[in-house]
Every structure is written in structure tokens, then in C-alpha cells.
N, C-alpha and C positions, 0 to 999 in steps of 0.2 A: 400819921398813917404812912405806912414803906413798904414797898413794893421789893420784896427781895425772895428769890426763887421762884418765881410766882406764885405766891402768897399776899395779901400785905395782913402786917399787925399792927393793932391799937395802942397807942400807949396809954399810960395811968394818966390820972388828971396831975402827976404831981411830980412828972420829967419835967429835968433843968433843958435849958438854954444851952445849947450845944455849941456856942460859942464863947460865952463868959459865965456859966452856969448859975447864972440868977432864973428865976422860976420863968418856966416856958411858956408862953399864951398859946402855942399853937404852930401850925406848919403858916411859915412865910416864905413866900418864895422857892417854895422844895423844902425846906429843913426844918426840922425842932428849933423855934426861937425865942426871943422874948422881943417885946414889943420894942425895947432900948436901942438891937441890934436890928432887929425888924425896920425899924426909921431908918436907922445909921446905912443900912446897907443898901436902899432906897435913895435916900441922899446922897451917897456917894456915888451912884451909878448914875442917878439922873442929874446931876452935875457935874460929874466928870472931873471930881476933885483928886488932886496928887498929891499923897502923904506919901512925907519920909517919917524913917525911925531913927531914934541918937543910937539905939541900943543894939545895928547890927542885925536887924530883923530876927532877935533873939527872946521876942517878949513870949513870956505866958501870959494869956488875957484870960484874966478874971474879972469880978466885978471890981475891982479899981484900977487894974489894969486898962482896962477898955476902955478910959476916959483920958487914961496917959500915951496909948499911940497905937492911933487910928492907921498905920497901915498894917501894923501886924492884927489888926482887928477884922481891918477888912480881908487879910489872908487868909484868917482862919473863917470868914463867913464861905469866901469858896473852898477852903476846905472842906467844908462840911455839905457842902452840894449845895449853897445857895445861886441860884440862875439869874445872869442879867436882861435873859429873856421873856423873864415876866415879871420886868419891872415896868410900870408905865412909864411914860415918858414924861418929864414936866409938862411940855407944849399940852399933852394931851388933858393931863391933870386940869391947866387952866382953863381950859377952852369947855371942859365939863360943869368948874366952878361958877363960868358966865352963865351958862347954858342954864341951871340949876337958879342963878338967881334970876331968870328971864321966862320962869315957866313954875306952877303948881309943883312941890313937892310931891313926888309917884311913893304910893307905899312901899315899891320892890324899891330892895335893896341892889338889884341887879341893875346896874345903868349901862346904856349901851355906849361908847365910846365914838365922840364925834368922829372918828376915822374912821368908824365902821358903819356902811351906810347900811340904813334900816330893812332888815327883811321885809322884802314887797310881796313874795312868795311863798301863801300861805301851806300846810302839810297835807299830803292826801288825805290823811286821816285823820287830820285836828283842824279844827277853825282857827283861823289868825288871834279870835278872843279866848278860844280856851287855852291856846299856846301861851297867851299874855300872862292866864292867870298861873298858870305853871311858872313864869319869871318872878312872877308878881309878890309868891309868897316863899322866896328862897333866900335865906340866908347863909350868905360866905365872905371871907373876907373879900377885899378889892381887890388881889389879884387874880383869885378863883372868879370872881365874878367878871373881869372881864376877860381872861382867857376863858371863859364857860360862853361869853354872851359871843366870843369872835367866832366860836365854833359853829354855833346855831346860827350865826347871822351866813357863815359860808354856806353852812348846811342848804338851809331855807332857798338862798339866789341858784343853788345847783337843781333843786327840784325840776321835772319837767313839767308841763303841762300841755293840757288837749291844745294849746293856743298854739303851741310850736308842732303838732304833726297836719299831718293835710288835712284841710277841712273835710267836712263830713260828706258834700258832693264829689269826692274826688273818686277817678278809675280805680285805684289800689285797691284791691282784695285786702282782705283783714290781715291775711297771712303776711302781704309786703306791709301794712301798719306796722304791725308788731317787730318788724323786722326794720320797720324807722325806730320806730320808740324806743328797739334793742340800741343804737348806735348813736344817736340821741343822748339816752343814760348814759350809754359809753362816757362820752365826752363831757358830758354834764362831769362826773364823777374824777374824770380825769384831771378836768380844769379844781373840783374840789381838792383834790390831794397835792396838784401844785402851790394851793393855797395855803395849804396848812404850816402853822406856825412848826420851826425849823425844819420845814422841805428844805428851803435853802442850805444848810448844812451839808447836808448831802455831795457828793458828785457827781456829775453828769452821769457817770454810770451807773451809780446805785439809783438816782432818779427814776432809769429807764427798765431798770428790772423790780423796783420798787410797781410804779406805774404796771408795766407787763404781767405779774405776776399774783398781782391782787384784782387785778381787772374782771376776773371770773369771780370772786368773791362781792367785789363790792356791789355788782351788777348782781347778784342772788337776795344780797339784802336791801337791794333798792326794790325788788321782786317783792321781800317780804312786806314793806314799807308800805307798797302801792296794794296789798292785798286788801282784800273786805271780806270778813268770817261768814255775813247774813245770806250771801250768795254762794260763796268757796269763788271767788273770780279775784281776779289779778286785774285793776280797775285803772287807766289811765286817764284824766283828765275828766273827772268825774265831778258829772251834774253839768259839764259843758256841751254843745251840741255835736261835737267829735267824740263824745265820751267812746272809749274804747271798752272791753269787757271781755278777759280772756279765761276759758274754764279750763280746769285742767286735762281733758279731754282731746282739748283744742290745742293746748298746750303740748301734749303727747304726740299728733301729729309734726308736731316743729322739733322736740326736743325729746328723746327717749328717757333724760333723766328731768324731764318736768314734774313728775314724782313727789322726786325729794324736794326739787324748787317747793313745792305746795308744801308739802311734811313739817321744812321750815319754816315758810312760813306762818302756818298755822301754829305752829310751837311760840314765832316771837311774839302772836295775836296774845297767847295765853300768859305771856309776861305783863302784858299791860304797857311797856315803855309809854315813858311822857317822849314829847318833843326833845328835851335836853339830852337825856337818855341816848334816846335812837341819833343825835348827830355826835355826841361823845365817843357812842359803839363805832358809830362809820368812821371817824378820826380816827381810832386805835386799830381798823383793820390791817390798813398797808402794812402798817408798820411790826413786822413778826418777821424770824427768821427766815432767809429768802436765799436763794441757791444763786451762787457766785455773788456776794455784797463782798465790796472791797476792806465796808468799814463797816462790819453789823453794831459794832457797839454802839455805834450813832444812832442806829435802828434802833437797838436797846434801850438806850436814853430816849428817845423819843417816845417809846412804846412805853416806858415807867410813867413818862410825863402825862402823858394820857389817860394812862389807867389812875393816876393818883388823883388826878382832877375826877375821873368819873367816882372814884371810892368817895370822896369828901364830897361832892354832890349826893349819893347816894346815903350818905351816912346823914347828910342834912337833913333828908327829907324822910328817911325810914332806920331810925336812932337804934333799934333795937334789930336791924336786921344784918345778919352776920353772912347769910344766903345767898340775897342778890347780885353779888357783884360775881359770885360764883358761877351765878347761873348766865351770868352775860358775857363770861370771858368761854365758858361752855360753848356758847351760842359760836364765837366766832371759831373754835376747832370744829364744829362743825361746817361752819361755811368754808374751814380748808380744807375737810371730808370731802364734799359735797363736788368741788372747784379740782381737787383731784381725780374726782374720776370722771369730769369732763374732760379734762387733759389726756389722760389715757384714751380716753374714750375715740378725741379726735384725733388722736395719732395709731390709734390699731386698726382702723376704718379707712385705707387708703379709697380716695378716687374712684371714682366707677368712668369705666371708661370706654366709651362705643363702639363696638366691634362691626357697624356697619358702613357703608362709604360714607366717605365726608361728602352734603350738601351743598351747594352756593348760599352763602351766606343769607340771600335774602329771601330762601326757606328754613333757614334755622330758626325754632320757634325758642325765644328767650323763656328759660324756666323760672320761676319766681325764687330765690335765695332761701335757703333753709334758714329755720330760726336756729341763734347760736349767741350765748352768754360770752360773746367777745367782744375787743374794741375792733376787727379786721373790719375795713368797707365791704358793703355789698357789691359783688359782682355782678354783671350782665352774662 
């Protein structure tokens, strides 16, 4: 599956091997491979082995070739777009193999990787056991499976809950809640995209316009996430004794486009996302063209990387559906709809500003912070 124009296409069952063109089993590591080269390029990255060539680094690799010199083999695997970034690592490989012979065989093919500790942090809108069985009956190779499982295990520890806003006897009016649990996600979301597998590639500067600029985004579909249809409410920390519950009405007091927030989300309600889904979508938001990127093609590659893992989960689990992935790259040009005309919004809206004498400070009555889909603190 390739992501090229934004598009991706299927190939036939009966594409060669884009490096020594013996028949292809499938996408390894990014590319069209076959299983021969699929190993080879695994093994040489998680060993850290050095080949030379007698022939001048002039070989063509075919299938006999590929067995006569392994560095022009290995050149042409990155030529072809194979990634050393999702290769596992040996360390990790063995440390899964003890694990495995020290516990029940689990029917999911998806194993979570000793490095990545276990989501403790169950989905607003999924139980910890229905998420499991959503892991439970997916089949992908091993490297989709554990860049699929590192997503969901960020995902899941970013979540917020009623445990982190003030408890339920607290002074806060519902208005300053909502205006914690807004900067709260902030952060939550923030620390998620620092997370994300090749953030680090980046540079400091693309980091921070990265972060700055999807920050109205991600915060709309954490909005969607936390919604619940039986009510139309946007549900924080729900079934716990802070449970929060915000309508759109209420909403509309804080925010003039809570609206479209709702509009959204009741649209992602009608896609149905599993768990994998919804934290694959949030991984591929940042990462979209963005105004002033030093290096956007790194954005690029990062953005393909994402979207190919979510096409090949998507394709695992609904084989005949050509729609879906359509309708969820959809979803996120609307949440830059959406994030744009909050932008506008809060820059054509200068300040109000009091035209009567200045008070002593200690009759100025502190007004409570308007609700606002940003990372900025709340002021006093």
C-alpha cells in the first residue's frame, strides 16, 4: 500500500520484490519486499553489520546477486524507502522471547513491546476489555504491530481523567473546570506528540510550530473522543465522582464556534473508530503542512509513515473497504476547517478594554477565563 499524492494504491497479489525482484510477501518496513530481503534488512540494521563490495558498489541485485554482496543489497533496500526506524531492536526482540516463554500464549498477534509500558489508562468511550479485544483479533506483520501497539500505548497514558481535575467539592464553577480540563488536554496532547515516533527528527523549530499549530486541532478531536451521542454532552471523567458533562449550549457560552466542535464530533461518533483508529488519527494530525517548517518533507515522511500504518490496519480489519481511510483523512481537513476559523476568530476580536477609572487592586473582581481550544494559561 503507497501513499503518493494523497491517495494510496493497492497492489496485485503478484508484485516482485523491489529489491531483487523475487515475489513479494508484502510491505516490510515501508517497501514492496520479499521475506529474503525483509530478514536481511532486519539483520543488518539490528546488528550493525559492515559490508564491503569487490565490485565498486556497482552490483545489480537480483536474485543471485543478493546473495553475492550484501552492501549493494543493503543500498538498494534504502533505496527503495526501507526505514531503520521500524526495525525492532534485538534487545527488545529477546526480552519479548523470555516474556512469551514465561506466560500463556495470548491469541492477539499484537504483542506489546517490553519497552513500552502497559496502558493503565482506559478510553472515555471504550472499556480497557473491549480495547483488548480490538488488539486481540488483528493481524499485521511485527513491525506494524508494534509501531500500531507504541501508538495506542502513547495514546491511552495521554488520556485525561475526572482523577486529575479538582474534586467534586471544589469552589470552581463548571466554567473554570472546563477551562482546567481545556489545558490539562493541552498538555496531555502536547507531551503525546513529543512522543511520537520520529518527533525527534525534527528541529527545534519545526518541533515548536509543529506542537503550536496543531494544538487547536488536536484539542477539537480530543473534544470528539470525550463525546457521548445518548446525551449530545462532551463527558469528562465519566462514571467518576468529578464526572464532568458539558452541552452544547453550555459550550456556546465559552466558545462561539462550539458548534462545529459538536458538528464534529457527532460526525467521528457516526464512523464508529475502534481505539487503534482514534490514536493512529491523533498521531497523523500534527503532522500536515504547516506555515514556516524549515524541513516540511520530514513532516511528509512522517505524515506517509502514519497514514500507511493506519491504511494497513484499516485494510486488515475491513478487506473490502476502499472508503474508510478516505473518510478519516476527511475528518482531519476538517479539524483544519474547524482550527482555522478559531485562529481568525481570535485575532479579529481584539481585547475589550475599560473605559472607566482603574480600581485598587483589591476591588478588582477576578473574572473567570473564557473557554478557548488553546495551550495558552489561564490568566487571573
Amino acid at each position: 500500500i503507497m501513499f503518493q499524492n494523497g491517495s494510496f494504491s493497492f497492489p496485485p497479489m503478484d508484485e516482485l520484490c523491489l529489491v531483487c525482484g523475487d515475489r513479494a510477501s508484502g510491505y516490510h518496513y515501508n517497501a514492496l519486499s520479499c521475506e529474503g530481503c525483509k530478514g536481511f534488512f532486519r539483520r543488518s540494521i539490528t546488528r550493525k553489520t559492515n559490508y564491503t563490495c569487490k565490485f565498486n558498489k556497482r552490483c545489480q541485485i537480483d536474485m543471485y546477486m543478493r546473495r553475492k554482496c550484501q552492501l549493494c543489497r543493503l543500498e538498494k533496500c534504502f533505496q527503495i524507502g526501507m526505514r531503520t526506524d521500524l526495525v525492532i531492536p534485538e534487545e527488545h526482540n529477546r526480552l519479548k522471547r523470555v516474556a512469551k516463554k514465561n506466560r500463556p500464549l495470548p491469541s492477539s498477534s499484537l504483542l506489546l513491546s517490553p519497552s513500552i509500558p502497559s496502558p493503565s489508562i482506559p478510553p472515555s468511550n471504550t472499556s480497557s476489555s473491549e480495547e483488548s479485544s480490538f488488539l486481540s483479533d488483528v493481524v499485521l506483520s511485527d513491525e506494524t504491530s508494534e509501531f500500531v501497539h507504541r501508538i495506542v500505548a502513547l495514546h491511552q497514558q495521554s488520556k485525561t481523567t475526572g482523577e486529575t481535575l479538582s474534586s467534586s467539592d471544589s469552589s470552581l464553577s463548571p466554567r473554570l473546570r472546563l477551562a482546567e480540563w481545556t489545558i490539562l488536554e493541552a498538555q496531555s496532547a502536547h507531551n503525546f506528540v513529543s512522543n511520537l515516533p520520529g518527533f525527534e527528527r525534527l528541529s527545534n523549530e519545526d518541533r515548536t510550530i509543529i506542537q503550536k499549530q496543531s494544538k487547536r486541532e488536536l484539542l477539537t478531536l480530543r473534544c470528539a473522543f470525550h463525546y457521548e451521542s445518548r446525551d449530545d454532552t462532551i463527558v469528562v471523567g465519566k462514571g467518576e465522582s468529578n464526572e464532568l458533562r458539558v452541552s452544547e449550549s453550555s459550550f456556546l457560552q465559552l466558545d462561539s464556534l462550539a458548534s462545529s466542535v459538536f458538528s464534529f464530533a457527532r460526525s467521528m461518533v457516526s464512523l464508529h473508530l475502534d481505539p487503534i483508529e482514534s490514536a493512529l488519527l491523533a498521531a497523523i494530525v500534527p503532522f500536515s503542512d504547516r506555515v514556516g517548517l524549515s524541513n516540511p518533507e520530514v513532516v511528509d515522511d512522517l505524515q506517509e509513515l502514519f497514514c500507511s500504518h493506519l491504511s494497513l490496519y484499516i485494510h486488515s480489519i475491513r478487506p473490502g473497504d476502499n472508503t474508510r481511510l478516505a473518510l478519516l483523512i476527511l475528518s482531519i481537513a476538517r479539524l483544519r476547517e474547524i482550527a482555522a476559523r478559531q485562529d481568525s476568530l481570535s485575532v479579529s476580536i481584539p481585547p475589550k478594554k475599560s473605559k472607566s477609572s482603574p480600581l485598587p487592586q483589591s476591588q478588582v473582581k477576578k473574572e473567570e477565563p473564557s473557554f478557548t481550544l488553546t495551550y495558552e494559561p489561564l490568566r487571573s
